[in-house]
BATI-867769 format. One record per residue: residue in three letters; x, y, z of N, C-alpha, C in turn. Coordinates in nm, 4 decimals. Example, Ala and Ser with C-alpha at 12.3 -4.5 7.8 and 13.67 -1.06 7.14 Angstrom:
<rs>
<r><lummar>ALA</lummar><n_u>1.3190</n_u><n_v>-0.5690</n_v><n_w>0.7800</n_w><ca_u>1.2300</ca_u><ca_v>-0.4500</ca_v><ca_w>0.7800</ca_w><c_u>1.3200</c_u><c_v>-0.3300</c_v><c_w>0.7800</c_w></r>
<r><lummar>SER</lummar><n_u>1.2850</n_u><n_v>-0.2250</n_v><n_w>0.7080</n_w><ca_u>1.3670</ca_u><ca_v>-0.1060</ca_v><ca_w>0.7140</ca_w><c_u>1.2900</c_u><c_v>0.0030</c_v><c_w>0.7870</c_w></r>
</rs>
This chain:
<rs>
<r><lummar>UNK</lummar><n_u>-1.1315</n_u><n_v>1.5170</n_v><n_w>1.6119</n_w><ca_u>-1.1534</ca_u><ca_v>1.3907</ca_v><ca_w>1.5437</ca_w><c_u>-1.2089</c_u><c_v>1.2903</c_v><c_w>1.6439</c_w></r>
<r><lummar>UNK</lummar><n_u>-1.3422</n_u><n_v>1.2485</n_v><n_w>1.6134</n_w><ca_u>-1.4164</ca_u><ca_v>1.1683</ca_v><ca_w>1.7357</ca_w><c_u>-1.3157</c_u><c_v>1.0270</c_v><c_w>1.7006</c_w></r>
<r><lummar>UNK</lummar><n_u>-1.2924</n_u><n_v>0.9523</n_v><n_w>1.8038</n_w><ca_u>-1.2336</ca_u><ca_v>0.8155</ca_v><ca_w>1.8427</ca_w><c_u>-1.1099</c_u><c_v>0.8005</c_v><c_w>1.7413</c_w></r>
<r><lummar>UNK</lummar><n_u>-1.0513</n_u><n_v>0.8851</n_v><n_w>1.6376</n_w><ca_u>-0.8937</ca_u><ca_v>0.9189</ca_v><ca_w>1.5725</ca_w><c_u>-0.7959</c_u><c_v>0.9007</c_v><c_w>1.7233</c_w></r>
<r><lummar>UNK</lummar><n_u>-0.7398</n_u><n_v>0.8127</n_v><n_w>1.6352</n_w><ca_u>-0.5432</ca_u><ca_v>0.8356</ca_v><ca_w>1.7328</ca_w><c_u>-0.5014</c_u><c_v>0.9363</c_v><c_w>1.6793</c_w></r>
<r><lummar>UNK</lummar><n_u>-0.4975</n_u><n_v>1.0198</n_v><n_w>1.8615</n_w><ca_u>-0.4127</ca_u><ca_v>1.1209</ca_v><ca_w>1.8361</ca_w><c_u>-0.3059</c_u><c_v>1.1527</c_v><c_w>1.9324</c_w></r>
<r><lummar>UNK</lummar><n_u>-0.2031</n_u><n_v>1.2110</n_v><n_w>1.8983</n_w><ca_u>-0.0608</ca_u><ca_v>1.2170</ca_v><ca_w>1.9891</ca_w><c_u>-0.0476</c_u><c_v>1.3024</c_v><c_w>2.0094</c_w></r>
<r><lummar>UNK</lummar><n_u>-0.0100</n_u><n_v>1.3530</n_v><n_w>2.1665</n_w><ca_u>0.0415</ca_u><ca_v>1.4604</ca_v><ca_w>2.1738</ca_w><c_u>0.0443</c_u><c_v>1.4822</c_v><c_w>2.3729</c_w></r>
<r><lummar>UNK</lummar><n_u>0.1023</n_u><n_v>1.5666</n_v><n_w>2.3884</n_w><ca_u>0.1368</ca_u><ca_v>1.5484</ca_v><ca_w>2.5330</ca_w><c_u>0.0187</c_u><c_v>1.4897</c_v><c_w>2.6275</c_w></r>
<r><lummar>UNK</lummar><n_u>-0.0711</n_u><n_v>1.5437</n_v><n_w>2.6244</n_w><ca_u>-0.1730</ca_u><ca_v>1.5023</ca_v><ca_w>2.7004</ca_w><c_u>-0.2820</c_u><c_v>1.3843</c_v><c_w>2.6920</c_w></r>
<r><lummar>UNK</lummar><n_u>-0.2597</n_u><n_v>1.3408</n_v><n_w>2.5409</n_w><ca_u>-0.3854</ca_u><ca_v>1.2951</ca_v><ca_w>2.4960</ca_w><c_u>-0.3386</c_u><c_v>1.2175</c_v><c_w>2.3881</c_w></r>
<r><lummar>UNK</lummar><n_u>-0.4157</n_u><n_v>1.0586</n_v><n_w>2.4387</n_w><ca_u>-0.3596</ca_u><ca_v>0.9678</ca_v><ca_w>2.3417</ca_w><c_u>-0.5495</c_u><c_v>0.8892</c_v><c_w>2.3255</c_w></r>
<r><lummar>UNK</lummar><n_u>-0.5875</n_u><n_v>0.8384</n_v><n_w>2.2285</n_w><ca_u>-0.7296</ca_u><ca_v>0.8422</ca_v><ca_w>2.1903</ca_w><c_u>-0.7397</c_u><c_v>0.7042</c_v><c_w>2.0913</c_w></r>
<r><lummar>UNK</lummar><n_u>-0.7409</n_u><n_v>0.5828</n_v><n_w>2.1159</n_w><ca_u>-0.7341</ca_u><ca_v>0.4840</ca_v><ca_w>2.0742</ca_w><c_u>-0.8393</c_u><c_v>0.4767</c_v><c_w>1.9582</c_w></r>
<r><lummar>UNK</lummar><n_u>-0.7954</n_u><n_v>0.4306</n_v><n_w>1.7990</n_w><ca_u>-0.8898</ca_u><ca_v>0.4746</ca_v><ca_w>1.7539</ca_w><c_u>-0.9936</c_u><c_v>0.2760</c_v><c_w>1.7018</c_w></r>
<r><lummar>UNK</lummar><n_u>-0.9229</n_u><n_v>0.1795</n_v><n_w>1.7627</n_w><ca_u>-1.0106</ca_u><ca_v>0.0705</ca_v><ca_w>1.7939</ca_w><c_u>-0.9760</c_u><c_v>-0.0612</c_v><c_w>1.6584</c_w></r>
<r><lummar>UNK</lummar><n_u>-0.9466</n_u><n_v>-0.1329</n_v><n_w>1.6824</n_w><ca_u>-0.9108</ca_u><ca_v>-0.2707</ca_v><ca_w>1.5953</ca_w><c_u>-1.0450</c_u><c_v>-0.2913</c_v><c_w>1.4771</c_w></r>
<r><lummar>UNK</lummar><n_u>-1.1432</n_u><n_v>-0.2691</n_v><n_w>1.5052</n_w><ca_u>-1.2602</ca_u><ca_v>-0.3082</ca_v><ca_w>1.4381</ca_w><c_u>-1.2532</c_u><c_v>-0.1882</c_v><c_w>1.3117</c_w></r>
<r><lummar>UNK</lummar><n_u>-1.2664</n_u><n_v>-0.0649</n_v><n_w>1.3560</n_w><ca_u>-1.2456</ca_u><ca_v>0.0256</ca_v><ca_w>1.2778</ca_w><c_u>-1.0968</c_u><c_v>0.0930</c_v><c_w>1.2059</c_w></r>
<r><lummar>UNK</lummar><n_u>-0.9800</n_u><n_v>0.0322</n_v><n_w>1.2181</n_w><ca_u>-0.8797</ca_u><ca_v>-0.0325</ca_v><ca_w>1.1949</ca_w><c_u>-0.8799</c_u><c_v>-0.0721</c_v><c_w>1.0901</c_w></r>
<r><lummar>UNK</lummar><n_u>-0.9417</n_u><n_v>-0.2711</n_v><n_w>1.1262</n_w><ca_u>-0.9502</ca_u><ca_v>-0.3011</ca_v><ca_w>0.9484</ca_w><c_u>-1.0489</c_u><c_v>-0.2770</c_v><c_w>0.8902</c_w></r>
<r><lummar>UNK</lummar><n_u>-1.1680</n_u><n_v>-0.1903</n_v><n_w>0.9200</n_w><ca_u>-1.2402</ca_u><ca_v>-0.1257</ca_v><ca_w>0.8062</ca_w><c_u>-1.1448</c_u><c_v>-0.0421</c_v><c_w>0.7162</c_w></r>
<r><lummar>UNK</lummar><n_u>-1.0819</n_u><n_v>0.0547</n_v><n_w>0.7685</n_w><ca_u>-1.0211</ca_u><ca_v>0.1588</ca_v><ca_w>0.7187</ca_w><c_u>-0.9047</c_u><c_v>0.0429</c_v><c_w>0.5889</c_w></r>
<r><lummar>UNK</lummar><n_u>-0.8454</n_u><n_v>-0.0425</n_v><n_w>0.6171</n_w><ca_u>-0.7533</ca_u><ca_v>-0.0718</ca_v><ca_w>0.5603</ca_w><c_u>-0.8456</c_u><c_v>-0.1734</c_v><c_w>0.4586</c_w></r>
<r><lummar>UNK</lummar><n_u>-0.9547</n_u><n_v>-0.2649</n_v><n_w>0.4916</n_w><ca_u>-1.0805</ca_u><ca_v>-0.2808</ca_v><ca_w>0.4025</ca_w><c_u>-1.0842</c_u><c_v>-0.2177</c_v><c_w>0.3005</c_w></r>
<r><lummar>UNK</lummar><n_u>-1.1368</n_u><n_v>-0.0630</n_v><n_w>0.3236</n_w><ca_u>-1.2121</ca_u><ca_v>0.0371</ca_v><ca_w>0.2039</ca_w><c_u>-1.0921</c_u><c_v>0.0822</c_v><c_w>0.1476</c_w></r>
<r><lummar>UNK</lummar><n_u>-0.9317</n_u><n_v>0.0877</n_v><n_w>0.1984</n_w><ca_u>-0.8163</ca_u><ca_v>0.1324</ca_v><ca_w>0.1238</ca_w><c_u>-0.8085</c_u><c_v>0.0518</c_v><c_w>0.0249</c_w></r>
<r><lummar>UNK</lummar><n_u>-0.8010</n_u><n_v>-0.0988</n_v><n_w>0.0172</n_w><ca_u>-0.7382</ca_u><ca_v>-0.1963</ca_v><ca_w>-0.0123</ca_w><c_u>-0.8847</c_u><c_v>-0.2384</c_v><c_w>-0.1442</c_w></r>
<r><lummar>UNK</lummar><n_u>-0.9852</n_u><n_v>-0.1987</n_v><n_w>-0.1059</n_w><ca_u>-1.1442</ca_u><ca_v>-0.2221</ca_v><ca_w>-0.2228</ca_w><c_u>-1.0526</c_u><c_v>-0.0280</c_v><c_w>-0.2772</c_w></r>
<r><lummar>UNK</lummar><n_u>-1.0374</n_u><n_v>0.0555</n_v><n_w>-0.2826</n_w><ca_u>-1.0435</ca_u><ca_v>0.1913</ca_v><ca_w>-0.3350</ca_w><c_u>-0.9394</c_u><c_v>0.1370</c_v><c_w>-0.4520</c_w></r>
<r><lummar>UNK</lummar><n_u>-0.8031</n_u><n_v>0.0592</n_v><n_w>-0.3785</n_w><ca_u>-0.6971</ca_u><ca_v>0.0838</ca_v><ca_w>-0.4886</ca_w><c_u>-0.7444</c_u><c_v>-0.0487</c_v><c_w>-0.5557</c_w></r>
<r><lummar>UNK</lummar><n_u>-0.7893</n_u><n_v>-0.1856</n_v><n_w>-0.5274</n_w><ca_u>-0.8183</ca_u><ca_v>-0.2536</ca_v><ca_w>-0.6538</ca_w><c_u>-0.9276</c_u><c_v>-0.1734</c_v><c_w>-0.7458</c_w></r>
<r><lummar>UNK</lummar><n_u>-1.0229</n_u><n_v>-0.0950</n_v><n_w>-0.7222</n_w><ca_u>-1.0870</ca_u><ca_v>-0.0432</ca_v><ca_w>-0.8059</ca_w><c_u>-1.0352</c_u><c_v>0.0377</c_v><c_w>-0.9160</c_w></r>
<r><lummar>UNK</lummar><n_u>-0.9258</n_u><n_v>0.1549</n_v><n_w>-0.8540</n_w><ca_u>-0.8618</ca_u><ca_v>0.2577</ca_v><ca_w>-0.9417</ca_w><c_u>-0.7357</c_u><c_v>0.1219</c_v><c_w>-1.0312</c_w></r>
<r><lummar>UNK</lummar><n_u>-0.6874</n_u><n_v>0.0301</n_v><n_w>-1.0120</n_w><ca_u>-0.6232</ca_u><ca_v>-0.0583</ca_v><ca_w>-1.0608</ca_w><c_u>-0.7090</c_u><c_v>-0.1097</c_v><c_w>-1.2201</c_w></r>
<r><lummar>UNK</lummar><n_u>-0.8183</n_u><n_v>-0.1626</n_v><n_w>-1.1627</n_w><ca_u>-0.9192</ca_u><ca_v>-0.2418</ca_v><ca_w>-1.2392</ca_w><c_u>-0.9768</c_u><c_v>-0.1065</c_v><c_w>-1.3583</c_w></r>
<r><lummar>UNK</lummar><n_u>-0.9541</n_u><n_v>0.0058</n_v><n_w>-1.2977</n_w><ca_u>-1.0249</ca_u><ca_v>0.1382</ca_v><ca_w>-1.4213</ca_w><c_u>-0.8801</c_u><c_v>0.1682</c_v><c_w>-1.4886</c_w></r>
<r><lummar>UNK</lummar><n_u>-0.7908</n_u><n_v>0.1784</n_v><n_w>-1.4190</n_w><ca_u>-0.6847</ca_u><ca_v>0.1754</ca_v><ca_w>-1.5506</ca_w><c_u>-0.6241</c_u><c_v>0.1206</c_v><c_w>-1.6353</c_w></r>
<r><lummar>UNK</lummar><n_u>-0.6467</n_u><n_v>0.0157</n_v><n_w>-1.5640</n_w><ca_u>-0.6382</ca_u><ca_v>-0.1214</ca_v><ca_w>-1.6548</ca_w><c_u>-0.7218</c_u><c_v>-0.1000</c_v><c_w>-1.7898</c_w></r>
<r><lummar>UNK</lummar><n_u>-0.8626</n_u><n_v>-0.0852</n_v><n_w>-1.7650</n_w><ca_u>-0.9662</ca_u><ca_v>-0.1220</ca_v><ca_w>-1.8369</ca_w><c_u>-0.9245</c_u><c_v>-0.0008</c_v><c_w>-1.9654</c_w></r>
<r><lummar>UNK</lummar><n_u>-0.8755</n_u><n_v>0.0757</n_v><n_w>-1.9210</n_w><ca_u>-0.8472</ca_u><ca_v>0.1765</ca_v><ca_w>-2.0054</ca_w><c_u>-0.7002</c_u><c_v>0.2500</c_v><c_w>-2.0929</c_w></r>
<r><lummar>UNK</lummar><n_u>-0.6167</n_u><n_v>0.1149</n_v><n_w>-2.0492</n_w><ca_u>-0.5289</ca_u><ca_v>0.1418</ca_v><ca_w>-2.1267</ca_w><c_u>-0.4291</c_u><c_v>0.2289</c_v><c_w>-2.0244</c_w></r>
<r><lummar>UNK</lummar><n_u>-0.4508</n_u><n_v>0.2812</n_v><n_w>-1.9328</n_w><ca_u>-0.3626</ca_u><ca_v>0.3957</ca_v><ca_w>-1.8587</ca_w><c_u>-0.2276</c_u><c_v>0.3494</c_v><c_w>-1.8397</c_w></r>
<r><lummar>UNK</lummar><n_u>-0.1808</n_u><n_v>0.2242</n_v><n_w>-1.8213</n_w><ca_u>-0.0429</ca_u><ca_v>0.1610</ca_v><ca_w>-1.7745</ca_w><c_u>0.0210</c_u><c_v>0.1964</c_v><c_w>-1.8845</c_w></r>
<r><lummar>UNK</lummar><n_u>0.1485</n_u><n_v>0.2697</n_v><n_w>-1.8648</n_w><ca_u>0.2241</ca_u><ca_v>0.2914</ca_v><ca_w>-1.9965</ca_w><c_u>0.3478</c_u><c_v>0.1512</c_v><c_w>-1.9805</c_w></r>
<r><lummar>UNK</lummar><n_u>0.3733</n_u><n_v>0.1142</n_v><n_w>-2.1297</n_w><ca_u>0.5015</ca_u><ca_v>0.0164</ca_v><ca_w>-2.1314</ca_w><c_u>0.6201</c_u><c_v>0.0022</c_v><c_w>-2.0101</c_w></r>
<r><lummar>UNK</lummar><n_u>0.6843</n_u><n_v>0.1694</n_v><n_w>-2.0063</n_w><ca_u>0.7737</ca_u><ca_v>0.1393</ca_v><ca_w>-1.9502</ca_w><c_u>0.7685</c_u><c_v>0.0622</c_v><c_w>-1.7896</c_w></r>
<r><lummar>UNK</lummar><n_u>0.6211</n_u><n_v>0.0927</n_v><n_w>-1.7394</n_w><ca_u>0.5787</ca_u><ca_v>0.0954</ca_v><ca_w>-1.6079</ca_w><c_u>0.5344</c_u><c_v>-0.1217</c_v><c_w>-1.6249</c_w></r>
<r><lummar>UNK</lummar><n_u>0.4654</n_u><n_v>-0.1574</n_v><n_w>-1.7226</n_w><ca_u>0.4405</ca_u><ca_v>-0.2895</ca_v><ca_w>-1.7487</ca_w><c_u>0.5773</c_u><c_v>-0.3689</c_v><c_w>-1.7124</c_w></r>
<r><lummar>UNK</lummar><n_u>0.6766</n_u><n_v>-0.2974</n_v><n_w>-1.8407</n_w><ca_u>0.7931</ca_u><ca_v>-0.3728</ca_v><ca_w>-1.8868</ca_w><c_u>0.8732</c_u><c_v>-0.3540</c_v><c_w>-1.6817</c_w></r>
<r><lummar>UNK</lummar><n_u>0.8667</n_u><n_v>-0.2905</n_v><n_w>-1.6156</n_w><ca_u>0.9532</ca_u><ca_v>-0.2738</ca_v><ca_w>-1.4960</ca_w><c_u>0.9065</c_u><c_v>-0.4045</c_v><c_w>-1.3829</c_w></r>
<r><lummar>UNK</lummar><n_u>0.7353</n_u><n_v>-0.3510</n_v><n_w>-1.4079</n_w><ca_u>0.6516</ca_u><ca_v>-0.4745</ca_v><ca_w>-1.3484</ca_w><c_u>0.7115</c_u><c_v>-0.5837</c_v><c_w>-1.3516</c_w></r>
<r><lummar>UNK</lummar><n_u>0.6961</n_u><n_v>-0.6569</n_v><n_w>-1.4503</n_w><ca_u>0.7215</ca_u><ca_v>-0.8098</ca_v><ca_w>-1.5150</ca_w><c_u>0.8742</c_u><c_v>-0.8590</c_v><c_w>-1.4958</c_w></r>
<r><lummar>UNK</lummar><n_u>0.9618</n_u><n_v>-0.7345</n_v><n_w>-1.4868</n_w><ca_u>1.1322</ca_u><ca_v>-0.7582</ca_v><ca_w>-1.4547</ca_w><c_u>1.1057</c_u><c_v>-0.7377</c_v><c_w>-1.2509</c_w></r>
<r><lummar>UNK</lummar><n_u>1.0045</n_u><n_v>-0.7000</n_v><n_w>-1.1666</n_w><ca_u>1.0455</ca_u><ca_v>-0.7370</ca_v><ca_w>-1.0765</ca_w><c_u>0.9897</c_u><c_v>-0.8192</c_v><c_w>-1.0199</c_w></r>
<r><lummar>UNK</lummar><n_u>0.8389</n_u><n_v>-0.9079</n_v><n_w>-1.0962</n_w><ca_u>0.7991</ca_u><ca_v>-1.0187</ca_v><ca_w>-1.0863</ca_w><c_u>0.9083</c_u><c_v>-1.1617</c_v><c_w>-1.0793</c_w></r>
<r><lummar>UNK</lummar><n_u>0.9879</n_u><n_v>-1.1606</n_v><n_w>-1.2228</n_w><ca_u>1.0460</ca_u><ca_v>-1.2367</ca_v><ca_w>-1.2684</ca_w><c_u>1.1910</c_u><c_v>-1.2436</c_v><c_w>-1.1477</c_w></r>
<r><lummar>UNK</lummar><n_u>1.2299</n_u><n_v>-1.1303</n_v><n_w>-1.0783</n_w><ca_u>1.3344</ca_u><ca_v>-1.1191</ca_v><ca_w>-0.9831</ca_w><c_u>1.2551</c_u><c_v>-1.1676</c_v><c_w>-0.8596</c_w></r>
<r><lummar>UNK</lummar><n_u>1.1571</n_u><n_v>-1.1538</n_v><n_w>-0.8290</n_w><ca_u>1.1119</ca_u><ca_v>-1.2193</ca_v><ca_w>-0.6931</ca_w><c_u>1.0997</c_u><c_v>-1.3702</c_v><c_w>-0.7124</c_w></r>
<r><lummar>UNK</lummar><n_u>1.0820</n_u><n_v>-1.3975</n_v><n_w>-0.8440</n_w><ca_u>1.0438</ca_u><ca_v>-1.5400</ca_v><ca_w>-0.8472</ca_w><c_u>1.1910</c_u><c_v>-1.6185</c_v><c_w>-0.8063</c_w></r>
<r><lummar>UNK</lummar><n_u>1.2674</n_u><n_v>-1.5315</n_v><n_w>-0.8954</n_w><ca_u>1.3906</ca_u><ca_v>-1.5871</ca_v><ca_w>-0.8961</ca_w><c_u>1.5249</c_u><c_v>-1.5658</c_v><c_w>-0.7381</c_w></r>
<r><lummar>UNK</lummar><n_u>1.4310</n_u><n_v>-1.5309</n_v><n_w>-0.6358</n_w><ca_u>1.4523</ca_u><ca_v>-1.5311</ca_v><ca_w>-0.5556</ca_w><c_u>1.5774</c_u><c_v>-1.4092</c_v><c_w>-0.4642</c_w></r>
<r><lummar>UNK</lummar><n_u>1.5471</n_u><n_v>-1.3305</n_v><n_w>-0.6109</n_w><ca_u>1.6256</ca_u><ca_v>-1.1793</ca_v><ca_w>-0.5745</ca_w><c_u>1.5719</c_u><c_v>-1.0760</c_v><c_w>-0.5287</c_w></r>
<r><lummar>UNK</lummar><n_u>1.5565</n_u><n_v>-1.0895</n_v><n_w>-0.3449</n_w><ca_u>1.4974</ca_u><ca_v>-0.9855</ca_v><ca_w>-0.2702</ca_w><c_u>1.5773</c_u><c_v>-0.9421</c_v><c_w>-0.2117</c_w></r>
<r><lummar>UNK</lummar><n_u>1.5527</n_u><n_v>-0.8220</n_v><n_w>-0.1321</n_w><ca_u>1.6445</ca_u><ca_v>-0.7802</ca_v><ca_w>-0.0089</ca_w><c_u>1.5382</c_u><c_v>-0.7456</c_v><c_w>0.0920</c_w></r>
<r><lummar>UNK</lummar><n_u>1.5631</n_u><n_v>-0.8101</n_v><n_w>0.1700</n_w><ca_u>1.4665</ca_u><ca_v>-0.7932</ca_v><ca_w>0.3231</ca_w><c_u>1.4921</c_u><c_v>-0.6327</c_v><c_w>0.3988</c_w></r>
<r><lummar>UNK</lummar><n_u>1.4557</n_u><n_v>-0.5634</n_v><n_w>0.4286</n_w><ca_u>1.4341</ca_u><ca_v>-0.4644</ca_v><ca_w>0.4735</ca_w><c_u>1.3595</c_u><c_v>-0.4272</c_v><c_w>0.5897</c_w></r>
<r><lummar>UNK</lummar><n_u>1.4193</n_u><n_v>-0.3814</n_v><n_w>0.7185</n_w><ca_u>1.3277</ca_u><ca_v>-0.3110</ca_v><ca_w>0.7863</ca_w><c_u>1.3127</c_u><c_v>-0.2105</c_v><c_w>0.8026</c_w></r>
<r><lummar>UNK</lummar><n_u>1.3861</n_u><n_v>-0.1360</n_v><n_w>0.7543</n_w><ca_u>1.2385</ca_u><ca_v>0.0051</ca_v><ca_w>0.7135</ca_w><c_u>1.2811</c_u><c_v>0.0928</c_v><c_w>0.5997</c_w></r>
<r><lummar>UNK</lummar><n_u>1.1999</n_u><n_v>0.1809</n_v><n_w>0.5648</n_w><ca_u>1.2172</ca_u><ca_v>0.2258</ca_v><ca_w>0.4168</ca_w><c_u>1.3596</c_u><c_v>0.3309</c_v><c_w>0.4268</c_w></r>
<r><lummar>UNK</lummar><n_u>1.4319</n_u><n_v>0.3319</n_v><n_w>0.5454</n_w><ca_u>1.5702</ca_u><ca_v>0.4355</ca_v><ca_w>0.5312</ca_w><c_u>1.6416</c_u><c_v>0.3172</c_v><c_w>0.4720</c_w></r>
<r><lummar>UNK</lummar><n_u>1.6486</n_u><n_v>0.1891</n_v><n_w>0.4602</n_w><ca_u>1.7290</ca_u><ca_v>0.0980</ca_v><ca_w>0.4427</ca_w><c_u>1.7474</c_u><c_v>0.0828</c_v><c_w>0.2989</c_w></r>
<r><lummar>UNK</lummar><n_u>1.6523</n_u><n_v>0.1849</n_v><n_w>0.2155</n_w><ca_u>1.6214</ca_u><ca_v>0.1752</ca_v><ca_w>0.0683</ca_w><c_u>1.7449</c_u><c_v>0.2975</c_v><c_w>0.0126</c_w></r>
<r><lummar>UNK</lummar><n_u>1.7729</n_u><n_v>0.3630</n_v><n_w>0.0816</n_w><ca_u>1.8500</ca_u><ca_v>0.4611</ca_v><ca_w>0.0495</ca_w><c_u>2.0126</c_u><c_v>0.4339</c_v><c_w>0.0123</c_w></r>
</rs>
């Protein structure tokens, strides 16, 4: 993998800040797109809307739990 971070005993390969937030750029344009086509098409089923809108309405209302890292979900 030319200029990929990679780990491993010998060899660590910086893969560069610029190309960094490209990558998180074209992630972040990929999933509003697949968002915006299922939308357009009806794909969101109720139960997934109705869960949405109950954890909108809990963040507003100021019911979070701060977390640092996802074992803390368990």
């Amino acid at each position: 993998m030319n200029g990929a971070t990679t780990k491993n005993k010998t060899e660590i390969t910086p893969l560069g800040v610029n190309k960094i937030r490209r990558l998180f750029s074209v992630g972040s344009e990929i999933t509003e797109l697949a968002e915006e086509v299922l939308e357009e098409l009806g794909e969101y089923k109720q139960e997934f809307l109705l869960g949405l809108e109950k954890s909108v309405k809990e963040a507003k209302g100021g019911k979070l739990k701060k977390i640092k890292s996802l074992k803390d979900l368990k």
